[in-house]
N, C-alpha and C positions, 0 to 999 in steps of 0.2 A: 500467546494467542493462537487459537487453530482456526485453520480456513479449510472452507471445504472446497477443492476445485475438483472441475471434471476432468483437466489433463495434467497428471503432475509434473511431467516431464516438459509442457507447455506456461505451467505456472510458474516451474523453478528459475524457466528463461525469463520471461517476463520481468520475475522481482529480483533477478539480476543485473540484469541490462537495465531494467527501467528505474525500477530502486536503490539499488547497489550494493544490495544484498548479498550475503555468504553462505555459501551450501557448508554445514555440517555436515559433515563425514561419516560421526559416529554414531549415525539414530539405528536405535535397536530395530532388529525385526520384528515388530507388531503383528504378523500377521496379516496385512492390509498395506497398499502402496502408499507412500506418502516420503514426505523429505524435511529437514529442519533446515531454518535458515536461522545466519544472524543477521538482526539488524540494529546496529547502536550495540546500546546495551542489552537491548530485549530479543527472545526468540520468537519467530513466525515459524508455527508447525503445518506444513500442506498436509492433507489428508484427500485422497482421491473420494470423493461423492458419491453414492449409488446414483444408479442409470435415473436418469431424469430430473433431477436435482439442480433448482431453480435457487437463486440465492434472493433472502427478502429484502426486496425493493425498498425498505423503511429502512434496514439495517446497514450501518458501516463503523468502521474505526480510522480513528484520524491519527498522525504522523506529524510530529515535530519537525516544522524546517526553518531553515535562516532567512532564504530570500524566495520569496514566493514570484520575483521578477525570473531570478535565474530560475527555476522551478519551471515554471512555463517557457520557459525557452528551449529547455533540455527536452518536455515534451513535444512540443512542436518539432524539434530536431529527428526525435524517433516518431512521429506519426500518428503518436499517442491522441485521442482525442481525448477533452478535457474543458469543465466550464469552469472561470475563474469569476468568483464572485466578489463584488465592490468591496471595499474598507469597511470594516464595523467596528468602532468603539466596543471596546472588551471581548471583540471576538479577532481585530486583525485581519490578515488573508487569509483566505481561499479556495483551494482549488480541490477539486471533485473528481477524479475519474474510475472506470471499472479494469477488475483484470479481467486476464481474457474468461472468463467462469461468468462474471458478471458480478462479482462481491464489489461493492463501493469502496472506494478509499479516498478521504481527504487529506492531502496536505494542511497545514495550517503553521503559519505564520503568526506566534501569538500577538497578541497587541503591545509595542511598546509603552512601558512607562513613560511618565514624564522624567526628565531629568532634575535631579533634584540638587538646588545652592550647597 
């Protein structure tokens, strides 16, 4: 996945500290600022935005978590503002917030199954 942020040096912090993300080391010179992260199994590519570059307010990508309890704690620990929305049946928890660029990102806590005999 690529995201476009305005400051990559303020994005790479962000999804460090706040995600737990890994800077790659080895991203080729493209030509253009930007940074890879790991995170999990998948990579997040920042790419620096042109000047004025507004991220759409409809658009986000969501993020597998375990405990959408501890999730929201860990934000409120760093400051992070963040809305957690009710239980839903086949959607689970929650939680919503931006990086600092203003791209969306949801958490989500899928819906457990039931347990089955």
């Amino acid at each position: 996945m690529a995201i476009n942020v305005a400051d990559v040096d303020e994005a790479v912090d962000f999804y460090r500290t706040v995600l737990g993300f890994s800077v790659i080391e080895s991203r080729p010179d493209f030509g253009f600022p930007g940074a890879w992260l790991q995170a999990g199994a998948n990579q997040v590519h920042l790419i620096l935005a042109p000047e004025g570059f507004e991220p759409d307010r409809a658009q986000h990508y969501a993020l597998q978590i375990d405990d959408a309890d501890d999730w929201a704690a860990h934000l409120d620990e760093l400051g992070v503002r963040h809305r957690r929305s009710p239980y839903r049946a086949g959607a689970g928890q929650q939680i919503v917030m931006k990086d600092p660029t203003g791209n969306r990102i949801e958490l989500n806590q899928p819906d457990r199954a039931p347990a089955t005999a």
